[in-house]
N, C-alpha and C positions, 0 to 999 in steps of 0.2 A: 389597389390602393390600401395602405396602412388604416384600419380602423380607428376608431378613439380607444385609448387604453384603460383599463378597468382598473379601480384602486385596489392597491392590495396593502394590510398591514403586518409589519413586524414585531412580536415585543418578547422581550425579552426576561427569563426569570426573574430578575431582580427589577421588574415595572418600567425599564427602557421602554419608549414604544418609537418606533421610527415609521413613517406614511411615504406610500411608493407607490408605483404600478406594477401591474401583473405582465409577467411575459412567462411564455410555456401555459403550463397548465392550472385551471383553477383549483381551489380546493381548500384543504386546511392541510401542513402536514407541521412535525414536529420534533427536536432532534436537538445533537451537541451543534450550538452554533461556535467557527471557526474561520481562522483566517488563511490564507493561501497569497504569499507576496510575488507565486510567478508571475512574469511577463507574459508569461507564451505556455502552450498548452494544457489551454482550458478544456478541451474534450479529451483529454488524458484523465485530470482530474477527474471530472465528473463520472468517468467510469474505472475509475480503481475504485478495486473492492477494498482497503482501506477506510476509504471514507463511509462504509453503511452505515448507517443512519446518523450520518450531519447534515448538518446545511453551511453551506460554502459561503463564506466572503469571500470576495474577490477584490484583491488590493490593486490590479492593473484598472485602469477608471473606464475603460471600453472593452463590451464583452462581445465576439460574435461577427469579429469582422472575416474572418475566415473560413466561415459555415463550421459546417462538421463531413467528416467523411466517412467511411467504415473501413479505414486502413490506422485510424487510430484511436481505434478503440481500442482499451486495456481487460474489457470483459465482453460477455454481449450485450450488455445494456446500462444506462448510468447506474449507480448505484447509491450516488446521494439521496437526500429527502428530499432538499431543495437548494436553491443557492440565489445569494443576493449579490447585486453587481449594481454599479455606479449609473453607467449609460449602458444601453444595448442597439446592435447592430441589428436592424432587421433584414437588410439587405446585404449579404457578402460576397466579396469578391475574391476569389482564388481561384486555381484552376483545377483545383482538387476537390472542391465543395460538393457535395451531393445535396446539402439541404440547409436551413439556417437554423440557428440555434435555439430561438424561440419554438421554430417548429420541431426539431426535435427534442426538446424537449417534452412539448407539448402531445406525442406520438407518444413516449412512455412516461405519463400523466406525473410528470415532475415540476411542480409551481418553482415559481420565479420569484423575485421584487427587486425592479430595477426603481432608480432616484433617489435612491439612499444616499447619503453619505457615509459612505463605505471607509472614508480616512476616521471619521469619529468615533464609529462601528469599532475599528479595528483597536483606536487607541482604547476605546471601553474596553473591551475584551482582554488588552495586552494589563491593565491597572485591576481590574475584576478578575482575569479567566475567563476559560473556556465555560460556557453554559447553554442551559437548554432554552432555547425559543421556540417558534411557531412563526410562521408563514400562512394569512389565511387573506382568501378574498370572498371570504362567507361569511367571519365574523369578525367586524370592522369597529367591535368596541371592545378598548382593551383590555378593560377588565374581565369580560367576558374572555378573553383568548389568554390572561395569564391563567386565570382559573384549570384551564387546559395545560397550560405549562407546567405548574404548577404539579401536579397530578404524574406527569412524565418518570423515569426510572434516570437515575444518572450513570453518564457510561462508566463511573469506578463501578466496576460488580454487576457489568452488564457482558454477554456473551455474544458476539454478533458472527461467529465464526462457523458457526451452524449455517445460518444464512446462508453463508456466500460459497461452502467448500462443497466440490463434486458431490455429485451422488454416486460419480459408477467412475472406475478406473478406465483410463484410457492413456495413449500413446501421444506426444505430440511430436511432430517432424519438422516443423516450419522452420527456417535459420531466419536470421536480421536481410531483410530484402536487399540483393545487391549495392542496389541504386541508390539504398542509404547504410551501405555500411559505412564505421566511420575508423577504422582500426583494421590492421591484421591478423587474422582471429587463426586458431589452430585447426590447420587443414593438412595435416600430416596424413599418409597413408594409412596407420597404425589401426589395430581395431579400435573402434568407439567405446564409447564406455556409457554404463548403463548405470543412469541417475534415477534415483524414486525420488519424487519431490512428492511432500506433504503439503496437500494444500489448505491453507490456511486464509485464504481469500486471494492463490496469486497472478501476478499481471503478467500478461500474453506477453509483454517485451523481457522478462525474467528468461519463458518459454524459448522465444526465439535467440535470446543468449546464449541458452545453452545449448543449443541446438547448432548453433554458427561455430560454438566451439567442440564440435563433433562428437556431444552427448545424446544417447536414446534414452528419451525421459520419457518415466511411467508417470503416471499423475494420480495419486489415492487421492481418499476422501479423510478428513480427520480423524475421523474413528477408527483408521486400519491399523491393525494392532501391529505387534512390530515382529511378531513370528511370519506374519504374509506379508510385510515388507520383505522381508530376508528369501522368501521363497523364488524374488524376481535376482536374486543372486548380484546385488547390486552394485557397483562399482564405488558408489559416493551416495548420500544420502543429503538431500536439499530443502530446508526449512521455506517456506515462504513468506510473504506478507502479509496480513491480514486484519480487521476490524477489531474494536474494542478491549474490555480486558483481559490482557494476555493471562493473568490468573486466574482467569473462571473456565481456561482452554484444560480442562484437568483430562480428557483425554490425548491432546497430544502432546503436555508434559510426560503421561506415564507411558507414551511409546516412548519419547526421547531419552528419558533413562534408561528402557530396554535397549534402547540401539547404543547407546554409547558403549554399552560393553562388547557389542562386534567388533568394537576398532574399525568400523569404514571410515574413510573422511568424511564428516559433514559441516555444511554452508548454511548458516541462516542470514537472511534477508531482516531489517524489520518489526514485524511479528515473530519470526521463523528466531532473530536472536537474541527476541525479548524468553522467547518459549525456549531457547539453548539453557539461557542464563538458569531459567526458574529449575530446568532439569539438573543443573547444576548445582543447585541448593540456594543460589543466591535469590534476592526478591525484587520487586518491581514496583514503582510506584505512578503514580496519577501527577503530569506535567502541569504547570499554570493553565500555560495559552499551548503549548505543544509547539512541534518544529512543523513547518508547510511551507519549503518551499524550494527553488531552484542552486542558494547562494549561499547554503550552509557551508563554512568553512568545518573542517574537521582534519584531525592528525595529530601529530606527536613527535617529540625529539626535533624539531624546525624541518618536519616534512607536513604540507598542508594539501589536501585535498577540496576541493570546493564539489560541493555534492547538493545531490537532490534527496531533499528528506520530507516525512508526511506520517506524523507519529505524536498522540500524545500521552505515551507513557515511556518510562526509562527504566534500568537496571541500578538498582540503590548499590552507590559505591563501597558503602559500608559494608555490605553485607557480602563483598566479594572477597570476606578476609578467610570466609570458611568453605571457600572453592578451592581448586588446583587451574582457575583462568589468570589470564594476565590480559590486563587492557594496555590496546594497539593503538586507538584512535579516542580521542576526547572530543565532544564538539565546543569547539575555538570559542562558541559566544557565551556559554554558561557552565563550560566543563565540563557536563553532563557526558555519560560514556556514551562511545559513538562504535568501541571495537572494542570484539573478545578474540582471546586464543587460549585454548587448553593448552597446558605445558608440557604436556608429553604426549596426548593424542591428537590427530592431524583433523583438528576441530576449533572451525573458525566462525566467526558472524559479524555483522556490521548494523547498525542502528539507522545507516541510510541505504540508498539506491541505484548500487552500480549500474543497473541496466537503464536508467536517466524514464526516459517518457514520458514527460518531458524533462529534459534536463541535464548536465554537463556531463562529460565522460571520463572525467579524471581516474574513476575507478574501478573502468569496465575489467581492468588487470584482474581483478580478484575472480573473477569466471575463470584465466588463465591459470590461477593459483590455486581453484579447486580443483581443476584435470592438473594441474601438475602433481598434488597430493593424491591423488586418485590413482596416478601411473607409478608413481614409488608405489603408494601400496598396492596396487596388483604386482611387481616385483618383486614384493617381498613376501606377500604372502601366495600367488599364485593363485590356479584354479581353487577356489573355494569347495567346490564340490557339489552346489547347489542346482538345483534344477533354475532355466531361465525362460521363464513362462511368458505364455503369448499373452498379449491384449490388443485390444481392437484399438482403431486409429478412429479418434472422435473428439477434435479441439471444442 
């Protein structure tokens, strides 16, 4: 039987205070609060590294009807502070459930506040921006919990990238599980080709992308410099997604300008083409409310994409006068750049998420498009000459 729920309160940098109940775990925690207008997967979110250190609104009004399972997870563990939702499920029914969403949450000590109104929530935030709140059901007077807020570091010029990226290089092998693949992916005989992805906080469904498109992906940590990148004799080089501001990542802009002068193809993600852009010269800036969610239109020349996006910083258009990039992809609701391509090296990125988790597929093609650039360029330049070093298998 359901106990009585514990109050929990909200409030918000700017003296918002919203009164809810607790589900997950008690405590105090603290973070960019943010909106998210999917419909459907909420334990996606909750574990892309992405989001460290936010705290989630949740624009769908019921959370938790379909447990959580460990097949869709995006890391090992959530990696929000906290997340606030409308109503919540405590009992869910699927048949993929391992446990429900309060509880897990509650297992890796991540507070909750459900009975919000999460629609006024969200219009605040869309009229205000994105800012820092607290989540406590310790301290239930709000002045007492802005003071705390207050206090907080804002994510412009904040680093979260350390956090979330490897400590140790390793192998991953997994493809997209048969049973949901959703597309015909490249399963040629031909040899595979060997991707180093820089990780930057990235999501296991990125992994098993490239993996279903007959990539051996190494997986560094961000600080691998870019002469031991080269030593895995790399076919393609792969930016990923990751947390906070992409300018404060000053070690893996200064490998990204090393590598550009290989000439390998490389793909950024996200994070991965916010950090392309910076090695480019161009600069980056801090979004209102940011993009989160499953219905971003994006594209160009009357070709439209509808994509999954979860970012809130962008590539300042202005400043792409003193690149050699050309943008591919606008996103449709604010113009804001959504795609890069270098003009004469076979170097691309995108601002959203082909690999979806949750979220629509329109763009899974550009995986196709980084093995296609990959295979020109082993035809044109051949054996490189490099030694192609082992590492251990360890997702």
């Amino acid at each position: 039987m359901q106990t009585a729920a514990q109050p929990a309160l909200l409030v918000l940098a700017d003296g918002t205070v919203y009164r809810g109940w607790s589900f997950g775990a008690s405590g105090t925690v603290i973070g960019e609060v943010v909106f998210n207008t999917g419909m459907t997967g909420y334990q996606e979110v909750l574990t892309d590294p992405s989001y460290r250190g936010q705290i989630i609104t949740f624009t769908y009004p019921e959370l938790g009807n379909t447990g959580v399972n460990p097949e869709d997870e995006e890391s090992i563990e959530p990696q929000v502070r906290g997340a606030i939702a409308r109503n919540i499920c405590h009992r869910p029914s699927n048949w993929r459930s391992t446990q429900s969403l309060p509880d897990y949450l509650k297992q890796h000590n991540i507070p909750g506040i459900y009975g919000v109104d999460t629609r006024a929530l969200t219009r605040k935030l869309r009229s205000s921006g994105a800012m820092n709140g607290a989540i406590s059901t310790e301290i239930l007077d709000p002045a007492d919990l802005l003071l705390r807020v207050q206090e907080a570091p804002s994510m412009a010029g904040l680093n979260l990238v350390q956090e979330v990226s490897t400590q140790n290089v390793y192998e991953w092998a997994d493809p997209t599980d048969v049973s949901w693949e959703f597309r015909p992916t490249l399963t040629t005989p031909e040899a595979s080709f060997t991707v180093v992805a820089i990780d930057f906080g990235i999501k296991r469904n990125i992994l098993r992308r490239l993996a279903s498109y007959g990539c051996r992906v190494i997986v560094v940590p961000v600080n691998t410099p870019a002469d031991e990148i080269l030593k895995y004799n790399p076919d393609g080089i792969f930016l990923s997604n990751g947390p906070g501001d992409p300018a404060t990542v000053l070690d893996g802009i200064e490998t990204t300008k090393a590598l550009l002068a290989s000439q390998r193809p490389i793909f950024g993600i996200c994070m991965g083409h916010q950090i392309l852009g910076l090695s480019l010269g161009a600069d980056t800036f801090k979004l209102k409310f940011g993009h989160r969610g499953l219905n971003q239109p994006a594209g160009l020349k009357q070709r439209v994409e509808i994509t999954s996006q979860n970012h809130g910083f962008a590539i300042d258009a202005d400043s792409l006068a003193k690149t050699e990039v050309e943008i591919t992809h606008l996103n449709l609701n604010d113009r804001t750049i959504a795609g890069l391509r270098h003009k004469t090296l076979p170097i691309f990125s995108v601002q959203y998420h082909p690999e979806a988790s949750p979220g629509p597929h329109d763009a899974d093609y550009l995986f196709e498009q980084f093995v296609n650039a990959m295979r020109e360029s082993r035809q044109q330049h051949g054996d490189r000459l490099l030694p192609n070093l082992e590492v251990s298998s360890n997702s």
